[in-house]
Each structure stands twice: as C-alpha cells, then as structure tokens.
C-alpha positions, 0 to 999 in steps of 0.5 A: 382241255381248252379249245377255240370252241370252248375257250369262248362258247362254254358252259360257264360263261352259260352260266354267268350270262343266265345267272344260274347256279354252278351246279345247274346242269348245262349243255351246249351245241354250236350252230352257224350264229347260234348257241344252243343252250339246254339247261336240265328243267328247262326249255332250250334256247339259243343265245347268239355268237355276238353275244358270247363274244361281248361276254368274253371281253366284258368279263375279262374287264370286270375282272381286271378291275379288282387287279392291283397294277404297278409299274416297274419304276426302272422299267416304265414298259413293265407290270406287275399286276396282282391278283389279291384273292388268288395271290397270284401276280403277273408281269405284264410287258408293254410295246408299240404293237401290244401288250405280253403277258404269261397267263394261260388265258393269254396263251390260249386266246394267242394260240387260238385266235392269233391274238391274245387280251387277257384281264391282266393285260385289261388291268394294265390298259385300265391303269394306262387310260385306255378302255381297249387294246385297239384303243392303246395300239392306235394311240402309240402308233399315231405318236402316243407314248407310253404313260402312266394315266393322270 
C-alpha cells in the first residue's frame, strides 16, 4: 500500500541511493530530518529528508529520458508518452496551471502532496524545453505559450 511516507522514504529508493542490490535486506525509520537506514551486515546510518527528496525528482527525470514524446497533431495540448520497455503509453495533457497525467504515480503524489510531477509529465516538460514544472508553469503564466522545443 502506497502512503506519503513510503511514496518518498522507501526501501528502493534506499537502495538506489547506496547502489545495493535488490535483495539487500533493508529497513527504514523516520526521524524529525533524518532517515534511519539498517542494512542487514552492516552499521545504521542516516541519509537526510533533503536528500530523499532530490532522489525522488532526479529519478523520476532520469527515467523520463528513455520515454518517446509525441504530440497530438490535432491537439497541440496533448501527449502521448510511451514507455518502450514496459509497452506502456500515457496521455499527457497540458494547461496554463500544469500538466495531467493518468499514471498511479501522478495519482499518488496528487493525493499526498496536493500536487503531482511524475516521469511522464518530466518526459513531456523535457520535450517542450523545460527543465521543471515550475520552470513551465512561470513561463505560460508570464505570456509563454505552449510549444514544441527548437
């Protein structure tokens, strides 16, 4: 069952931030900054919030880079973003205030944290020239428009 706590602060992204393998057996304990990290052979650590948190974006845009990114030709505000390993696909849909998408990560961060970025949506940013969403959102709000990058 995903939860704000374990949607950000899991044993995965333990994982990927100490390179171990994914049968290294993990556990984790929030603290007030802090995560404290056990992995079975070793001593505990702690691995700050901060740094759970730039692992959660700078995953979600590494991932975004291997998505295809197309645009709906009769709708410029749509896209298709396909995932060519998992033959998934995605419609993601653009607007002055932010960007939608149907994927449970999306769900979940929006549920959680009232607000949602998920690597399809980073897929599509990426393709439009825009390094964040607040980079886009600032952009259309200031005049931008919506545009497919040079």
């Amino acid at each position: 069952m995903v939860t704000a706590f374990n949607l950000v602060y899991s044993v995965a992204a333990v994982r990927r931030l100490l390179g171990l393998a994914h049968e290294a057996q993990v556990q984790i304990r929030e603290f007030f900054k802090v995560i404290w990290v056990w992995v079975q052979g070793k001593r505990p650590t702690f691995i700050s919030k901060a740094v759970f948190k730039a692992h959660f974006v700078e995953w979600r845009k590494a991932a975004a880079r291997a998505l295809a990114v197309t645009q709906n030709v009769f709708q410029p505000s749509i896209f298709s973003v396909r995932n060519e390993t998992k033959n998934s696909a995605y419609q993601v849909q653009c607007f002055s205030g932010g960007l939608l998408c149907k994927c449970e990560d999306f769900k979940n961060q929006a549920q959680f944290f009232g607000k949602a970025c998920c690597k399809h949506i980073y897929g599509v940013l990426g393709h439009l020239g825009f390094d964040s969403l607040q980079h886009y959102i600032t952009a259309l709000g200031s005049g931008g428009y919506l545009r497919k990058a040079a």
